[in-house]
Structure formats: C-alpha cells, structure tokens
N, C-alpha and C positions, 0 to 999 in steps of 0.2 A: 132621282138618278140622272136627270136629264140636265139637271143645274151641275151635276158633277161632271160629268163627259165633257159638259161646255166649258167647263173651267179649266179641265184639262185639256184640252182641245186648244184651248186659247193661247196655252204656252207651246203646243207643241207645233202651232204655224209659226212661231218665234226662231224655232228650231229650223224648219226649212230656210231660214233665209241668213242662217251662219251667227247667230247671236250668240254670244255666252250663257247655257242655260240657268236657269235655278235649276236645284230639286224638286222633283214632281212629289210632295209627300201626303199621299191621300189614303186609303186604306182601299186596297182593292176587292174588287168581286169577290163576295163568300167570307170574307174573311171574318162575320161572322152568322156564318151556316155551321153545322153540328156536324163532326165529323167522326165516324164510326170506327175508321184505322185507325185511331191516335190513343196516347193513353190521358186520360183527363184527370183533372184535378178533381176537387170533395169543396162543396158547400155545407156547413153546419151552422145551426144557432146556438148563441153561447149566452148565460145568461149572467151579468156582472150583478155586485153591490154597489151604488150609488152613494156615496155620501153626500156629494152634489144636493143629489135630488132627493134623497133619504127612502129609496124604492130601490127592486132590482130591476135590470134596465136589460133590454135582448139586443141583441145585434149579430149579424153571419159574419164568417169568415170562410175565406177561401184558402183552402189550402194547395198547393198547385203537384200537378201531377208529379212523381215519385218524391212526394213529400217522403220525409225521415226526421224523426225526434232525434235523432245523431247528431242532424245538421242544425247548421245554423243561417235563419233567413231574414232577409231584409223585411221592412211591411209598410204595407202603404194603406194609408187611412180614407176612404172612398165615399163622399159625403152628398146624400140626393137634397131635393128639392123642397120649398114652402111644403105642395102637396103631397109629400111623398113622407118613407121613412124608410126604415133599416132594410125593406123587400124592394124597393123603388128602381135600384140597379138592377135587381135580378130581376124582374118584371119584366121593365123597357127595355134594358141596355144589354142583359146576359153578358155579362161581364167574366163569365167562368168558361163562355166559348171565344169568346174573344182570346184572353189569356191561353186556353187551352192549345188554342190556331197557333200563336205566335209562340210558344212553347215548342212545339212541335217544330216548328220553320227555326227555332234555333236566335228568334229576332228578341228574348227578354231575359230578364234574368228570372231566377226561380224566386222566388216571394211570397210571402201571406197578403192579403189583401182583408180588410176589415170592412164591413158594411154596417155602421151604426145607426140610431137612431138620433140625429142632430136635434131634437126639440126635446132638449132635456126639460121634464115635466111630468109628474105624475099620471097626468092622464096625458099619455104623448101620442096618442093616433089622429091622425089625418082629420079628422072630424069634425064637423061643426064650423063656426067660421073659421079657417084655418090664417085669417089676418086678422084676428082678436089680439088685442095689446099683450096678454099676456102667454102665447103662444109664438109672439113674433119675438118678446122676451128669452121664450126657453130657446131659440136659437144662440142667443148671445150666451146664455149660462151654459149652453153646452162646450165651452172652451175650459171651463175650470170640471166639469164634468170629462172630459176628452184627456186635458193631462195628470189632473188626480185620482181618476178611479181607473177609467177605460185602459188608458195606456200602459199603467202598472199590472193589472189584471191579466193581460196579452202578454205581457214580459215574465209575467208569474210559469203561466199555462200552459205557453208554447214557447219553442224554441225558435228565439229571435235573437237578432243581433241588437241589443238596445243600446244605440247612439242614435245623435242625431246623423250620421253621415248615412246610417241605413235606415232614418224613419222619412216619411213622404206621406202626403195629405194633398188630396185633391177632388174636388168636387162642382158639381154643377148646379147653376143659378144660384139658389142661398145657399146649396153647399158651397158654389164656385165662389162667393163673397166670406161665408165661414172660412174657406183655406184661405186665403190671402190674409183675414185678418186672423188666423191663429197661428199659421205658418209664418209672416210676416213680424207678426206679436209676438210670435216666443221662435227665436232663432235658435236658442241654448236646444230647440228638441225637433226642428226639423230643417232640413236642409235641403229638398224638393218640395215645389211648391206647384200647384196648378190649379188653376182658376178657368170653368168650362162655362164659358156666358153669365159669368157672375151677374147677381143682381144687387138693388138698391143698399141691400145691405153692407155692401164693400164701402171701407172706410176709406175717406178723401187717400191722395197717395201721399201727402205729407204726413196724415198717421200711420199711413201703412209703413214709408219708408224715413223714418226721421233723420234717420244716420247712414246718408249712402255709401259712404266709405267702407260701414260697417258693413252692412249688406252685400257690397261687392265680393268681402272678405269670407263671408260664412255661407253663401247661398251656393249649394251646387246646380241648380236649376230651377229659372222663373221663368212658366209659362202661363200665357194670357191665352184665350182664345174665343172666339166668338163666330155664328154665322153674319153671312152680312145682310139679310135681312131682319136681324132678331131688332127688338124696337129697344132691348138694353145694351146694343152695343155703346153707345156713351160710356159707360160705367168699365167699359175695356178698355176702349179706346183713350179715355183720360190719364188712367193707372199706365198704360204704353206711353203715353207723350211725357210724362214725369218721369218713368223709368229713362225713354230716351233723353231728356235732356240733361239727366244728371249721370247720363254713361253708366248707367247698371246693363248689364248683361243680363239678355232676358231672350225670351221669342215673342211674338204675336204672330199669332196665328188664326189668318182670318180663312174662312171656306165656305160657300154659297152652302145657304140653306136658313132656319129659323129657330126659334126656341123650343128642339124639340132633342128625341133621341138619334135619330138619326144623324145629327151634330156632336152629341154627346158620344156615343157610341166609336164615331170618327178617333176625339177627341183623346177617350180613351186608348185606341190600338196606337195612335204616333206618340201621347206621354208615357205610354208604361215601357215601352222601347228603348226610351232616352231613363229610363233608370238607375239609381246605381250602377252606371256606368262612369268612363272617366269620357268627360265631354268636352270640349274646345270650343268656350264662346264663340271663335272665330267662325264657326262653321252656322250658330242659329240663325242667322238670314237664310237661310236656303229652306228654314221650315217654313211654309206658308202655303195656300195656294190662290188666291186671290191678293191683289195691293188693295189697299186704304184710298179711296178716291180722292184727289186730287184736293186740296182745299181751298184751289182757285177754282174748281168745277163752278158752273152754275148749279141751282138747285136741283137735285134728285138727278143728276147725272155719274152712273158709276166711270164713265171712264173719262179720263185719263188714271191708270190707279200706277199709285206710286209703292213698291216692292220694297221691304225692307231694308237691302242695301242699297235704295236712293235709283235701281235699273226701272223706268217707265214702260207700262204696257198701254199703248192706244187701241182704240176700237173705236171703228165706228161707219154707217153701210152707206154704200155709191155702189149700186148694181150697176150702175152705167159707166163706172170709173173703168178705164184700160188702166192705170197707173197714180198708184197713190202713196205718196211719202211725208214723213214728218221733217221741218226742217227744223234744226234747234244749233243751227251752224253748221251740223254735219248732218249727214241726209242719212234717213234711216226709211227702209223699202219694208210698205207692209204687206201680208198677201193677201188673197180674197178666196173666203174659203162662198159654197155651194150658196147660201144665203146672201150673198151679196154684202157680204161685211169682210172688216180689213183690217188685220189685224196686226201687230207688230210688236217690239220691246227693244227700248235702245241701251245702250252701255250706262254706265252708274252715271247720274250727273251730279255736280258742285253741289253745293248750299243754298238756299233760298231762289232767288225770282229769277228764270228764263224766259225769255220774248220766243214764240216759237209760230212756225204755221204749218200748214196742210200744202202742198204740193198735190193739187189732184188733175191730172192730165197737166202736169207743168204750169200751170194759174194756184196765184200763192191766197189759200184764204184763211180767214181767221177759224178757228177751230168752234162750231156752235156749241159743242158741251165747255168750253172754257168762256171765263169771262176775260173780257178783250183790252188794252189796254194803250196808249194813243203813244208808239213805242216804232221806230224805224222808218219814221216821217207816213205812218200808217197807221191805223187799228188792225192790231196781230195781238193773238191770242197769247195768253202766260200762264207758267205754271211754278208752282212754287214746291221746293224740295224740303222739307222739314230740314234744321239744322241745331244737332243738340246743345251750342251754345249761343241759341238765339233767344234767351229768354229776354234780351235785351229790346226787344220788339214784340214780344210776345202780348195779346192783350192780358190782364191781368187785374185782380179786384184792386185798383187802384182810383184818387180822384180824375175824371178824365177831362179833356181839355175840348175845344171844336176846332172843326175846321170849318170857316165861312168865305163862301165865292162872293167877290166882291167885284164891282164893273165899273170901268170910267170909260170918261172919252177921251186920247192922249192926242193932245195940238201937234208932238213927234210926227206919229205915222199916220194923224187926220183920222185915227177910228178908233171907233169902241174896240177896247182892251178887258181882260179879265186877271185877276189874281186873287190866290188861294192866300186864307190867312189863318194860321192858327193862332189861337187865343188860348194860354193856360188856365188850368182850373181854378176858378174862382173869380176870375175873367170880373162877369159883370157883376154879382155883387160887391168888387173891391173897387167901387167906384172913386175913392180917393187915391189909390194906386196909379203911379206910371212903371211902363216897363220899357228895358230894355228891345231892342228889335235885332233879328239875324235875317238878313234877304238873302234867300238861296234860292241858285240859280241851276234850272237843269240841263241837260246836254245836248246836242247836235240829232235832229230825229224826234223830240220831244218838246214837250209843252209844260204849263203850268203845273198840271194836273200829276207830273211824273214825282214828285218827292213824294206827296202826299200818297197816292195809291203804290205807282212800285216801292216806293223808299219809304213808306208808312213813320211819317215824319210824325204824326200827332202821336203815336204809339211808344216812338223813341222817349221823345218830349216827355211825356207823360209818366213813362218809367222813370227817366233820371228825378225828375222836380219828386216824382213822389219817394222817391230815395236820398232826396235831399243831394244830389249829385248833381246837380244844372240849377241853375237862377232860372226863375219863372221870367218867361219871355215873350214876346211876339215875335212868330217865324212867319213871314211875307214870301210867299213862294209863285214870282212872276213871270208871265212868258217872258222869255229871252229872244224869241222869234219875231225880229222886228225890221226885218230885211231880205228881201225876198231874191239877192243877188248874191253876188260871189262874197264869202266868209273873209273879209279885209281889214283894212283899216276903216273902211267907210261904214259897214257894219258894226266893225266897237264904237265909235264914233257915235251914231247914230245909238247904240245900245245905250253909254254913259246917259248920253241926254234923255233918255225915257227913265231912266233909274233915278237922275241927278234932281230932272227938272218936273216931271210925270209922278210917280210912284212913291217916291220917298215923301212929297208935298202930300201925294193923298192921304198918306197912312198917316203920316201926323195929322190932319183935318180930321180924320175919322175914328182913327185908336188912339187912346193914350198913352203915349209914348212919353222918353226922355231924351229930349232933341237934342245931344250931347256926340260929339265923335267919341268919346269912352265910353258912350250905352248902344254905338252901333254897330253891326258885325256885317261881312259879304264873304260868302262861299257860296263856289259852285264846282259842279263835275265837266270835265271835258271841256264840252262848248264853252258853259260856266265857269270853268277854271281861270279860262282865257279871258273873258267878260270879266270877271273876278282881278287879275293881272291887270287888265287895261283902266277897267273903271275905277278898281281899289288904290293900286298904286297913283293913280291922278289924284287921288281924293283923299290922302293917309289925313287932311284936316278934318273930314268927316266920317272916316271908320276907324279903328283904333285894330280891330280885329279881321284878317284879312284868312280864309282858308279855302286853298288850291288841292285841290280832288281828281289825280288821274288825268293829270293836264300836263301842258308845257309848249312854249312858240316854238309853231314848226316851219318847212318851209311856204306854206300857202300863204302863212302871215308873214314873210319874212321883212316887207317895210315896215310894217307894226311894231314888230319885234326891236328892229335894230335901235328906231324911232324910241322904242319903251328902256331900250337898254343906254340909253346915251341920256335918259331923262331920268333913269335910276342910277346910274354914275354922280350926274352930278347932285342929286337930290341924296345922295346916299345916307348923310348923315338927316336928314329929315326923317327920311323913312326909319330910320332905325330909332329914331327918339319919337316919332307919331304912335308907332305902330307895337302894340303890346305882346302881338302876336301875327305871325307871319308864319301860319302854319300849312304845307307842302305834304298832303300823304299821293301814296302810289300805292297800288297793288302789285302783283311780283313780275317779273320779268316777261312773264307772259303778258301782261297789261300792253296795248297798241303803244301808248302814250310814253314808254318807262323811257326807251330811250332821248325822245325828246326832254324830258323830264331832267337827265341826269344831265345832261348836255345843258340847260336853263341854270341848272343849279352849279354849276362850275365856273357860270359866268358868273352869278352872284356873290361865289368865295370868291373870284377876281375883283368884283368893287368891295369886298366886305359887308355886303346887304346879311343880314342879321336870319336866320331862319328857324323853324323848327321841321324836321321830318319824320313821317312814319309810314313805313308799307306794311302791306295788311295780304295775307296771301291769298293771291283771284289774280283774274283778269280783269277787265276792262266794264263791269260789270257793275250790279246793285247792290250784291252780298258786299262788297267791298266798300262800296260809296255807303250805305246803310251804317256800319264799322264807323267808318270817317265821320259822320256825322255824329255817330255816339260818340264820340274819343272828343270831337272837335268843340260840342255843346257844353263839355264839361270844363271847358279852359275859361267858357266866354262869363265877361264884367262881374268880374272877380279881383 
C-alpha cells in the first residue's frame, strides 16, 4: 500500500507545479472489499467435454449481477497461473467483488467472465512438480482446448454475444503469456487482449505480432502490464518495445509492486473497464502509473522514468537543497515533498538523446542516477527518449563490429592525442581485406568520444552492413579539439593539418585501409561540418565523399568563409568532377544552423558547385545527426 501512495504521490507534486497531468489510473481503496448494499453477480462451476484432452474438464463462470438469458453478453476469458487453476482467481484475486464494485459505480460493461483450467491435461491439478515437461506442455494445448471445445460450449449454454468483437482473454504470468499467444494467434476470435505480468511462456513479439498492419486493423485492445519489481518484467517490456516500434497501439502499464495478486488484482479493475467499449488509441498513454526507467540510467536506478507519451518524471533527495531544477534547455522546477526528495515531470520530449542537468541551488551538476556523457564542453548527464522508428540504431542479433581507442603523439599540437575507431565485423579475421575509411567529425562542446556513445555510431554501422545497405568500412572518429582559441581560420587551419598530416598517416600505418580518394570519406556535424567545408573542400584530391551535418559559414568565420568561397569559385569545376558526393543535410527550421545553411547554399547555386540536400525533422540535435549518418553511410564507395 505504501509503494501505491508513493506512486501516486509522485505524480501529484507534478501537479503542484502547473504541469500537464497524466491520468492517475490506480484502483482505489475498497475497491475490492465486499459490499452488502449492492446487488452481486453468481459464481458457478460448469463442467465441459474435452475433445482436446478426451476428459471433462471444470471451469467457473461469472455471471454478473442482473444477469438475464433475454440478454445478450460479451465474455472475457480469465486465465491464472503455472501454480494455479480454474479456482486460482477466485481465491487470490476475487474477481466477482471486484466486477461486482465496478458494476455498481456504473465504470464496466455487463459480461460473463470464464475462469478455466489453462493446463489442459488429464490429470490437471496443481500437483506434483508443477514444471514437469509435460504439464508445462498442457499449457500450450490449452489453446486448441480454449477455441474447440471451451468456447463453443459457453456459446452453446449461455447467452453470449459470439464474435470476436465481444470475445476478450486475459490472464496472469502463464495465463498473461497464454493470452498474448492465443489472443494474438487467433485474431479471427479475439479482439481484447491482456497480458498481467506475463511469463517465459510469451512468445518472442515477432511471433506474436507477424503482420502489424494486420493487427492494427482487428485489435480493439492490447494491453501489457506488469509491477516494476516483478523479476519477469523483460518479457513485457520486450513485447512493449516491438509493439512501440512498429506503432501498434497498445497500453503498458507498469505500477509498483511484484509478482503477486495484489498487481493482478490492480490489473484486473483498470482492463475490465476499458472493455467492449469504443476506445481512442489516442487516449492509452494516460493508462500507467509509474514510467519505464530511463535506459541511460545507471544500474538499478529507477529514476529518471520516462511515461508513455515520451513526458519525464525525476526524482531524486537534497534535504539540504532550497531549490532544485532540471535543465534540458528549458527549466523545469521540482518540488520537495517531507522526506527530502524532489520531485518533478516535464512536458513530452523529441526522440532519442538529450544532454540535460540538475540545477540544485543554481550549480549545474550531472545528474548521479544517469550516465554522463562529455557533451557542452562538460560531463552533463543524458537521457534517452525511446523513438519508434529507431530501430535503425537499435542493438539487434546482428554480426557486430568494435570500437577501439587508439593514442598517438600529434607533432600539430606537441601532445598525445586519442581516436575512436571502429572496425566492421569480421575486421580481424579478413586479414587480406582493405577497407574503405569515413573520418567523422563531432561538434563544438564535444570530443572524440561523441559519435560513438551519443551517435551510437558502431550500432548504425552494424545495422546497415548487416543489411547489406553500407560497404563494410573503417569510421575514424577524431577529436576535432585542437585549438584552444577563438574558432577561425587559424583553428581550421590548424584542424586540416592534424587530419592531413596526423590521423589520416596513422590510420593507414595501423588499419588496412584503401589509400584511394575514392575509398575516402569526411563528415562532420556543426563544428564538424565546418572542419568538413574547410579540410574537405581543400582536399577534393583525397576525399571523393564530402557530408555537411547541421552546419554552414557563419559570421565568426567570416574570413574563412569568404577565403573558401573565392577558392571554390575558381576550383568549381574541380570540385564537382573530384567529388562523387557532396552531401549537405539540416534538420528543420528550428535547427541554430538552418539559416546559415540556406545562406551557404545560395552561394554554391551562384558558382554552380554541385550538391546533394536533405533535412530531417529536429533541431540542432543527435536524433537528427544520428539520421544523417544512416542516410549518409549508405551513399558511400559505391
């Protein structure tokens, strides 16, 4: 009870401080206590023929208060546990007070509900090792059991409405994995589905969901749910991240607590609610009551948790703090309830990676439940926003590639230097293999380190090659940080010649490369863009492939600029017969950079310099540069 209050509690300091709320949706006090004013429904045991299982088989049914054989009712098929059977709900869950409550209140429809015995099996009780091979079997056979004998039997007996648009199945742990895989399995005969802390038993969600399009079309309700201590949350949480990424409309619905009824029980009063009703995808972000922690958390950290519609909730205690905010570009005020914790929720954020920190008495620090990442010329905290068409970064059972921190000593800037390399898979046993190379450059505020960890450059990589979409390559990901004065001419300058004379020398001495301007590539974002501009176009003899990210000469560089435009004038036709590609993305108008950008590009249709462009909708951002990078990899030496 005290994990519920807290959970609730935590949204509603959010509330004091003017946020947009969610839905509180929790199942209040009593609600299932036994109530003597009310008129109640009828529990009976019904005993079927099996052909399935070649026995008769028992299971209850709930009839719900002022039942009538006149009428005609929906039914929802209610499915317990490994150790449990057809009395399992009525035992734990009282499932007939629950119903009865919300009857009453006016909050469900009227319904049959069925209470079976999911271990289709002769001798089907609880008994004995209850994870014996062929007992964990009679759960799977209870699906051709469930729609050949069970379900006809009830349609026979009682007065139902039999479609699928009034039939519903939902159960907990191996019931919760039975509904997803018989709801999900035979769409033609259910069209509500619910999964209460499924277990092992749930089939991967490419079995579950083969044809999302399909599923979009026939599902009137998929819901997930789980506590967030239960040790099978995996097995929800995976089934949610496939649904999210192929935009099936569903809920997840996570709520403190563990593998028990007290979850179940929850779980049942908010899904029989949403029943054969007419429901508005739009609306299932608002079921939850706890977010999904963060998956930039460090370990065993619940907060930063990120809320279904992408709105973050922080937490975290400074009894000594006056004043504590998160900063993620715009400042969100948290408050400090009795226990010295502080609490808050900010508006929905973008897609993938934010740099963000802690404001506590106005000193900006990295946030200790996040890992931290070397991002605004500091180590400041980040967090990452799930994004349903990121499976382009996504890890995934593919070959995978490394990334190796490599160190020289550069004669440029007189010091030891480092750079990040990745290597495609199969790297070192294709020892007679050379590869092409892409040097990417990261941005103003940052280091080596930023492609690979924010921009999850080995992941991109990794996906395309093993999609046969990108040439297996070497990506060289170097500090660009080579000047410790004002961002000039003397700085690119200085940049070229660590790239030219530095870097590019090592990587050939040390990878096997193809030391070809047609096997060599240079992009970078912002900073990098500009370093990209200065160094690449100097060099169209030894790049072939040139891509600009979120960039453009502004006026700080303005000698640079004019200097580059007076040398791409008359070089015009050079660059356009060097360079195979000359590829320019922006993100949208909100991007810092866009109108320096469009301003660069106007001069280039004045010489006739040759481009390619593409914007990508963000800001000034990773989600964006991440994009660029997929789009960009798949052009190059080809």
């Amino acid at each position: 009870m005290k994990s519920r209050i807290l959970a609730i509690a935590l949204f509603c300091i959010a509330h004091l401080n003017g946020y947009t709320q969610a839905i509180i949706n929790h199942a209040p006090e009593g609600f299932d206590s036994l109530r003597s004013n009310i008129i109640h429904g009828r529990i009976d045991t019904i005993h079927y023929p099996s052909t399935t299982v070649g026995t008769i088989r028992s299971a209850l049914v709930y009839t719900p208060p002022g039942y009538a054989k006149k009428n005609k009712y929906p039914v929802l098929y209610l499915l317990h546990g490994i150790g449990g059977d057809e009395k399992e709900w009525l035992n734990g869950g009282t499932p007939q007070i629950i119903l009865d409550n919300l009857y009453a209140e006016g909050k469900t429809a009227p319904m049959i509900v069925v209470m079976p015995n999911g271990r289709a099996m002769k001798d089907d009780r609880a008994t004995g090792n209850i994870m014996a091979p062929d007992k964990v079997q009679a759960f799977a056979t209870f699906e051709q059991d469930l729609i050949k004998d069970l379900i006809p039997f009830i349609e026979k007996h009682y007065p139902v409405l039999a479609d699928r648009e009034h039939r519903a199945i939902a159960g907990l742990s191996m019931g919760g994995g039975q509904s997803l895989n018989f709801g999900l399995g035979n769409p033609d005969k259910f069209a509500w589905v619910g999964g209460f802390s499924s277990a092992p038993n749930t089939r991967s969600p490419e079995v579950l969901v083969p044809d999302p399009e399909n599923t979009k079309r026939q599902l009137k309700l998929l819901w997930i749910s789980c506590g967030d201590s239960d040790n099978l949350i995996g097995f929800s949480k995976r089934t949610h991240e496939y649904l999210y990424e192929h935009k099936i409309p569903h809920i997840y619905y996570l709520e403190p607590g563990k593998h028990d009824f007290k979850v179940w029980k929850n779980d049942l009063y908010m899904f029989s609610q949403l029943l054969f009703k007419d429901l508005e995808p739009s609306s299932f972000s608002q079921y939850t009551v706890l977010g999904t922690p963060a998956a930039t958390n460090v370990r065993q950290a619940s907060y930063p948790q990120v809320l279904p519609d992408n709105r973050v909730v922080f937490r975290l205690k400074a009894p000594q703090a006056q004043k504590v905010q998160v900063d993620l570009g715009k400042k969100y005020d948290l408050s400090k309830d009795t226990a010295g914790y502080w609490t808050g929720t900010t508006d929905s954020l973008g897609e993938g990676f934010h740099y963000y920190s802690l404001l506590i008495d106005g000193v900006a620090v990295a946030d200790p439940a996040s890992e931290t990442f070397y991002g605004m010329g500091r180590m400041a905290a980040g967090i990452e926003i799930p994004f349903a068409d990121g499976a382009f970064y996504a890890i995934k059972d593919v070959p995978h590639g490394d990334v190796r921190i490599k160190r020289y000593f550069s004669a440029v800037t007189n010091s030891w230097r480092r750079c990040l390399v990745y290597t495609p898979p199969g790297y070192d046993s294709a020892i007679q293999q050379r590869y092409p190379v892409l040097y990417l450059l990261h941005g103003g505020g940052e280091d080596e380190r930023g492609w690979s960890t924010q921009g999850k450059t080995d992941l991109i990589m990794d996906n395309l090659i093993a999609a046969h979409q990108a040439t297996p390559m070497l990506v060289v990901m170097m500090d660009g940080n080579v000047s410790s004065g004002t961002f000039g001419e003397q700085a690119l300058q200085t940049f070229e010649n660590e790239l030219m004379k530095m870097v590019i020398p090592f990587i050939q001495n040390n990878y096997r490369t193809i030391e070809t301007a047609q096997q060599r590539a240079l992009a970078g974002l912002s900073m990098g863009g500009l370093q990209t501009l200065y160094a690449g176009i100097n060099n169209t003899d030894q790049f072939a492939y040139l891509g600009v990210f979120s960039s453009g000469w502004f006026g700080g560089t303005q000698t640079a600029a004019e200097k580059q435009y007076k040398f791409m004038q008359q070089s015009a036709g050079k660059i356009n017969s060097n360079l195979k590609q000359f590829w320019i993305a922006m993100g949208g108008k909100e991007d810092i950079a866009y109108k320096n950008c469009q301003n660069m590009l106007a001069r280039f249709d004045e010489m006739k310099i040759k481009y390619s462009y593409s914007e990508y909708p963000g800001g000034h951002t990773w989600p964006v540069w991440r994009n660029n990078l997929y789009q960009f990899a798949q052009l190059l030496f080809k």
